[in-house]
C-alpha positions in Angstrom: 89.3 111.9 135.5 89.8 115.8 134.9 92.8 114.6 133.4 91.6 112.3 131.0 88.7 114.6 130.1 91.0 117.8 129.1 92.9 114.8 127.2 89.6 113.9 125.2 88.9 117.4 124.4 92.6 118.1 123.0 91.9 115.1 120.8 88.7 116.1 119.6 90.1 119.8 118.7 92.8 118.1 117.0 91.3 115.8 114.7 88.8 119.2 113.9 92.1 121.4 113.1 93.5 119.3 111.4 90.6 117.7 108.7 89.1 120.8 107.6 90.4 122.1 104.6 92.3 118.8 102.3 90.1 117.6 99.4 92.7 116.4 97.1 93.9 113.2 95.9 97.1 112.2 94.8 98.8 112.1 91.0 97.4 108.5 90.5 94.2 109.1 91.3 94.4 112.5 89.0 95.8 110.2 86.1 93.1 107.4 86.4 90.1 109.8 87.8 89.7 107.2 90.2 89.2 106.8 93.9 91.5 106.1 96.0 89.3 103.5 97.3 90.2 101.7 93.7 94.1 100.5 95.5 94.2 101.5 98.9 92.3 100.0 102.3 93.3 103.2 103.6 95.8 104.8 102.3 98.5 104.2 102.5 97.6 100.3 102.4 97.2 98.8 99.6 94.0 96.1 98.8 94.3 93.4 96.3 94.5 95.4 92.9 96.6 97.8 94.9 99.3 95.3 95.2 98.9 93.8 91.4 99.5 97.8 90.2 102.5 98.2 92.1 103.6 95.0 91.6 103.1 96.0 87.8 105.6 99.5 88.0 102.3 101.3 88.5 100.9 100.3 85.9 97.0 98.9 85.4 97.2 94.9 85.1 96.7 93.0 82.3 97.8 95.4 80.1 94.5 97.7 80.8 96.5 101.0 81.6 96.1 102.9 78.4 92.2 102.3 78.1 92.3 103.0 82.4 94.0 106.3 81.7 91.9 109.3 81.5 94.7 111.9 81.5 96.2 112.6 78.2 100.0 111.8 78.3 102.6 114.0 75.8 103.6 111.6 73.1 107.5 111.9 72.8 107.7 110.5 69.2 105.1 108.9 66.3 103.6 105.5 66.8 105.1 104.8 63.6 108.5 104.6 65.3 107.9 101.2 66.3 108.0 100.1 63.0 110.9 101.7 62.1 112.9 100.6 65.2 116.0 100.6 65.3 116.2 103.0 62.6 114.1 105.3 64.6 113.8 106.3 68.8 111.3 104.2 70.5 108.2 106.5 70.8 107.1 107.0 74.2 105.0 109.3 76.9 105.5 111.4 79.7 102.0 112.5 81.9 100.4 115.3 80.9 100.3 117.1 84.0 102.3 117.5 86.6 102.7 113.2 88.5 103.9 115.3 92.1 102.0 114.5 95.6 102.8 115.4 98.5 102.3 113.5 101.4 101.9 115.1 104.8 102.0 113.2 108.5 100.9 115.1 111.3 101.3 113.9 115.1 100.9 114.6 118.5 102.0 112.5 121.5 100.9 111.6 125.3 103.7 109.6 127.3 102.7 109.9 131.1 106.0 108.8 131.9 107.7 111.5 129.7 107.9 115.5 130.6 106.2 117.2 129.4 103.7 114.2 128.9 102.0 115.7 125.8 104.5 116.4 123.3 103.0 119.1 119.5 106.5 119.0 118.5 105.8 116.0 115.7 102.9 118.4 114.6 105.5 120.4 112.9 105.2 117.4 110.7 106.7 115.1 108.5 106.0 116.5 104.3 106.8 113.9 101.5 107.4 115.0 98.1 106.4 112.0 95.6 106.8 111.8 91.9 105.5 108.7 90.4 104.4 107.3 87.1 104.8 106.0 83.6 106.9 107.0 80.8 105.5 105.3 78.3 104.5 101.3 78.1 106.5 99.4 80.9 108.7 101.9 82.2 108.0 103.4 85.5 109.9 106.0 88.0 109.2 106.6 91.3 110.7 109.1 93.9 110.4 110.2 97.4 111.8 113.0 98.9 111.1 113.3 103.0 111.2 116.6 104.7 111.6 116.7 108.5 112.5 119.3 110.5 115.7 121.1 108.8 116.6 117.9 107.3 115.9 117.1 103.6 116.6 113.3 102.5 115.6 111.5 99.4 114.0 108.4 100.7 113.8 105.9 97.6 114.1 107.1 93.6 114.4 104.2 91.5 113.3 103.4 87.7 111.4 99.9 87.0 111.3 98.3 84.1 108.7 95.8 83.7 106.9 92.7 81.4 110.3 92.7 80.0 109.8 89.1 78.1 106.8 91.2 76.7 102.9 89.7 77.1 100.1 91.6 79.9 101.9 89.7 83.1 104.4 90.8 85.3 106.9 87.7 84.7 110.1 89.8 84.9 111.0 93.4 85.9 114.3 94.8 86.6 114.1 97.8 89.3 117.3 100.3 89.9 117.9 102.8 92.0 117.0 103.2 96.2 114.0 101.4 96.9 113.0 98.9 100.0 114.0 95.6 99.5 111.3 93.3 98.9 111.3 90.9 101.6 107.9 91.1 103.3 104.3 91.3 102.3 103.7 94.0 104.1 105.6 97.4 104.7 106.1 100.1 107.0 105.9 102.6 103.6 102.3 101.0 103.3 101.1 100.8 107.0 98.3 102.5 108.5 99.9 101.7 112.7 102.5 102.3 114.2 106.0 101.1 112.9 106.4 97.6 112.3 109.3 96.6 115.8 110.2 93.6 113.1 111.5 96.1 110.5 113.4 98.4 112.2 114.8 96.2 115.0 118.5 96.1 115.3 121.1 93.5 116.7 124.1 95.0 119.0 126.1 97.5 117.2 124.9 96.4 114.0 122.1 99.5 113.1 121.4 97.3 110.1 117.3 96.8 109.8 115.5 95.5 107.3 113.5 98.2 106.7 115.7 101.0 105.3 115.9 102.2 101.8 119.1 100.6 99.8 120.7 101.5 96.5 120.9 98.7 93.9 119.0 96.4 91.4 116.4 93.9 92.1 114.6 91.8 89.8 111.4 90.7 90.7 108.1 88.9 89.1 105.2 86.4 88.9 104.8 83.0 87.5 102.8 79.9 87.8 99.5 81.6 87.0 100.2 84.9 88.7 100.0 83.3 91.8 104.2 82.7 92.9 105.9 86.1 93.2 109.5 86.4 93.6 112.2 89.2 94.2 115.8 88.4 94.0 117.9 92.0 95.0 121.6 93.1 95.5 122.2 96.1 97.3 124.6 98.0 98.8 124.2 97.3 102.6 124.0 99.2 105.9 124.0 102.7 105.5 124.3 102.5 101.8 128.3 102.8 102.0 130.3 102.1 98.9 131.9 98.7 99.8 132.9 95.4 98.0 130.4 93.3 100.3 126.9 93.4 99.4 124.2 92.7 100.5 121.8 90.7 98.9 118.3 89.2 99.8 115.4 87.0 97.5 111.8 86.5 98.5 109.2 83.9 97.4 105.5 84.3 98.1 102.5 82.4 97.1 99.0 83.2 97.0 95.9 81.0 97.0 92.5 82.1 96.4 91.8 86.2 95.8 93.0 88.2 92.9 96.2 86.9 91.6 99.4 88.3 92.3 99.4 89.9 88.6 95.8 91.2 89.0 94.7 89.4 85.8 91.4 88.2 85.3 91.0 84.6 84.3 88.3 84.0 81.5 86.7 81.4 83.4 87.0 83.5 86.8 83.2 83.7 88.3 81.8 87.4 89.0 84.6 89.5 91.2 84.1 90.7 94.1 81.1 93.9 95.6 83.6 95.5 97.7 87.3 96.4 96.9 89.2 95.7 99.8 87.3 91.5 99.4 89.7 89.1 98.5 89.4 86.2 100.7 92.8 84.6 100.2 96.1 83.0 101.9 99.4 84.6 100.9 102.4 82.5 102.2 106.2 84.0 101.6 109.8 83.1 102.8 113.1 85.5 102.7 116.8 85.2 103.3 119.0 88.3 103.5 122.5 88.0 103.6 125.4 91.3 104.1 128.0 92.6 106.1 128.4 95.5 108.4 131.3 97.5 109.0 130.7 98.5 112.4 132.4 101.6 113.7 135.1 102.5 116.0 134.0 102.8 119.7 135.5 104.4 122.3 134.9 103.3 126.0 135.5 104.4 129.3 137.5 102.1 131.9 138.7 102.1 135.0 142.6 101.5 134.3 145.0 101.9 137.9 142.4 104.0 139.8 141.9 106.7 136.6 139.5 106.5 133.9 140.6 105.7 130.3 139.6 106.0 127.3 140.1 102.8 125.5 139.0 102.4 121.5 138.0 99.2 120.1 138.6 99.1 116.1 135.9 98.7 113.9 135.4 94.9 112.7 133.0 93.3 109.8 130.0 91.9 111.2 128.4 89.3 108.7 125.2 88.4 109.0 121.8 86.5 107.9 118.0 86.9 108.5 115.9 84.2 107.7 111.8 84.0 108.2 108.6 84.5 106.8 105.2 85.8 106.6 101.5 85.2 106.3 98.8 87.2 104.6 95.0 86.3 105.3 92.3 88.0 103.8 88.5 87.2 104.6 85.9 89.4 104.1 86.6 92.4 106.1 89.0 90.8 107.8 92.9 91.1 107.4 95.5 89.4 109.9 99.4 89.8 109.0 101.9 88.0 110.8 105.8 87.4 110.5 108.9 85.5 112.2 112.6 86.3 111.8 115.4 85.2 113.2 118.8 87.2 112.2 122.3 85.9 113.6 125.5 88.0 113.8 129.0 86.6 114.5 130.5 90.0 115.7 127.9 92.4 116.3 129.5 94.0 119.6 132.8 95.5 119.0 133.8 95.2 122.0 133.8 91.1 122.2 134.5 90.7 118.6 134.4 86.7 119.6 130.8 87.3 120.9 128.0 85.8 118.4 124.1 86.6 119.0 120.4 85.6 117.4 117.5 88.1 117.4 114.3 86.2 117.1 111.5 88.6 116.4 107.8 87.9 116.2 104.3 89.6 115.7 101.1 89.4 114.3 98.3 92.1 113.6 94.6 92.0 112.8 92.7 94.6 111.3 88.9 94.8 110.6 87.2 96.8 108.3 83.6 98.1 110.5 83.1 100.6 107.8 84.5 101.7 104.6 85.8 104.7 106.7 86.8 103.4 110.1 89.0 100.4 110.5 90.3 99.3 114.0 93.2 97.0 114.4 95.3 95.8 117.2 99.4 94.2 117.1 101.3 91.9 118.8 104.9 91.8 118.9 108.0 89.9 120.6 111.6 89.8 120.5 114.7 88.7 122.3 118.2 88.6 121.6 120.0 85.2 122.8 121.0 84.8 126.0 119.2 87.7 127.4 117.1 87.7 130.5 114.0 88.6 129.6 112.1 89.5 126.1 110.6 92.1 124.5 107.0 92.7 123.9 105.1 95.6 122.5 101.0 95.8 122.3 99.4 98.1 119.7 96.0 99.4 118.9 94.6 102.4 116.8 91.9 103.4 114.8 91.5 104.7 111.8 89.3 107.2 110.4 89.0 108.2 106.8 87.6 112.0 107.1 87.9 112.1 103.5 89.7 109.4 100.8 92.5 111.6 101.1 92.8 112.6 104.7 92.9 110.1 107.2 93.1 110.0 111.7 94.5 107.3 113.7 94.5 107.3 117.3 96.9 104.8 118.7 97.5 103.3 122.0 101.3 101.4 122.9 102.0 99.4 125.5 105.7 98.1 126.2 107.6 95.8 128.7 109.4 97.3 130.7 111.4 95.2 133.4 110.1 95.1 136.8 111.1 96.4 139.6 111.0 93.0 141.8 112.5 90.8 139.6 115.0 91.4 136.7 114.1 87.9 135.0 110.7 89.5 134.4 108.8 92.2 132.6 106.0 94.2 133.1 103.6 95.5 130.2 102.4 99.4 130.8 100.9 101.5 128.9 104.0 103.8 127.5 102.2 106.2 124.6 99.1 107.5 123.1 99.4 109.4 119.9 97.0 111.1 117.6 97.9 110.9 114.1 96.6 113.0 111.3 98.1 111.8 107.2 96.6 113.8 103.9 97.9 113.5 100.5 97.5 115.5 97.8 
């Protein structure tokens, strides 16, 4: 009890240190002089319109972004241009101030099983510089650079072009550059939990995941009444190596009920909704991704005549496919997400080149929104690779609290499987973490 007391108070003193002095919002909100409550749950999810604006290369639906914008933009060129075109540039527009934000994630950890069990080291935090917005009608940047520690990576920079057939929908855009393939409806960039396990999970020696950042094009859109999105991407593969196999991946998801996908309002559409995060809808999607992994040399250790060797197994080409899908339920304050994938391998362990494998993942997570400001939720996820004993399974829950629009807490509880100590064709589910995390953007 003493222990879980001096725990309480560490969190309490925490969350106090740590919300005090951030009253700032990001460059969208500075560029719209609008809430963040106008696209974001809590940030960094995204609600309904949310989703239509970045859907729309951050850009206000329905063509509304030049009367939505309240921050004068540098004109680079006359209007008139347009009528001289092609004799003349195409006039366009960079923001008027500066479209930086930086995002900052703060954590501290409690592992009893770990020493020491509370670990500040992830309070030295992880600082994301982002640069995002228009320049001009249609065409879009965004950027992300992520500090961590001594290491200094630029997570995704890509350029969109969008409503290229012209008209106020989002029909067909071309994005280039790094950027996470759109596969899911959902994404860790735009969680407010822990990790998603069904992102980030990897097969044998294969450290591909569908999560990670890749360089190359992807078009995407929506159709059919804004209510069918697609993506359709080709991208360079695991680890973003130059090669002559890529990868490539296409998405379909449709919506019923709610905003559409487009976030255009239908003339006949009755009175919208009182809150921002309401949107009582189904969202249904299907993926495929397809690539190949080069998978390294590896050196092993053997018993050869009584002495130990070193034996090295050449690298070999692992193709593989993922295949699955996802669910997106809105109603009322309610939001439940859920996906299945199953990814096969035909050589994803270098060692038995002739060895194929399956990783079936599954989870589903519910969040509720109690208040505008506080929003528990609580995951469930599986996985097992074939022909293993026993699976793995992962319970989450956390709770968030928005101090401010622009500063939120999360406390978060994990519990894992861990095999037990009777019986090696079963698991056991323990509690394995407890981390209190503080995010601000600004």
């Amino acid at each position: 009890m003493k222990q879980l007391v001096i725990s309480l108070l560490a969190v309490a003193f925490l969350v106090l240190v740590f919300t005090e002095e951030s009253h700032s919002v990001p460059s969208f909100s500075r560029k719209y002089k609008t809430s963040c409550a106008t696209c974001h749950v809590a940030f960094p999810k995204l609600n309904a319109f949310g989703e239509a604006f970045r859907r729309n290369g951050y850009q206000f639906p329905d063509g509304g972004d030049a009367e939505a914008t309240k921050e004068e933009p540098v004109s680079l060129g006359a209007e008139g241009n347009k009528k001289a075109f092609p004799d003349a540039l195409w006039p366009n527009a960079i923001p008027g101030t500066s479209p930086v934000s930086i995002i900052a994630e703060l954590e501290a950890t409690y592992a009893p099983k770990e020493n020491p069990k509370w670990n500040f080291a992830p309070l030295e935090g992880e600082f994301e510089v982002v640069a995002g917005g228009t320049l001009g009608e249609d065409v879009s940047v965004y950027s992300e650079m992520e500090i961590v520690d001594d290491a200094i990576e630029i997570e995704r920079a890509n350029i969109i072009f969008s409503n290229l057939f012209g008209g106020t929908t989002s029909m067909f855009n071309v994005k280039l550059g790094k950027f996470e393939p759109g596969v899911l409806s959902f994404s860790n960039h735009r969680r407010i939990s822990p990790v998603y396990g069904i992102t980030t999970g990897t097969l044998g020696e294969n450290n591909w995941a569908l999560e990670a950042a890749q360089k190359g094009i992807e078009v995407n859109g929506v159709v059919a009444d804004g209510r069918l999105g697609y993506n359709v991407g080709l991208v360079e593969g695991r680890k973003n190596v130059a090669n002559s196999q890529k990868d490539y991946y296409g998405h379909l998801a449709y919506k019923i009920g709610g905003m559409r996908l487009d976030g255009a309002v239908s003339e006949k559409a009755s009175a919208g909704p009182t809150q921002p995060w309401q949107d009582n809808s189904v969202q249904l999607g299907a993926f495929l991704y397809s690539g190949t992994a080069t998978l390294a040399d590896k050196d092993e250790t053997k018993k050869v005549g009584g002495r130990d060797t070193t034996i090295t197994y050449p690298g070999i080409d692992d193709s593989f496919q993922m295949v699955g899908g996802d669910i997106n339920i809105w109603y009322d304050r309610l939001n439940v997400i859920s996906a299945f994938a199953v990814q096969s391998d035909k050589k994803p362990f270098v060692a038995n080149p002739n060895v194929k494998s399956d990783l079936t993942s599954f989870m589903v997570e519910a969040s509720y929104i109690v208040y505008p400001w506080f929003v528990p939720l609580a995951r469930f996820e599986n996985s097992k690779m074939k022909d293993a004993a026993t699976s793995s399974t992962r319970i989450v829950s956390a709770f968030q609290f928005l101090v401010r629009a622009n500063v939120r807490c999360a406390l978060e509880f994990n519990f894992e499987s861990e095999p037990s100590p009777t019986d090696p064709t079963k698991t056991e589910l323990k509690f394995s973490e407890f981390a209190l995390g503080v995010s601000f953007g600004l």
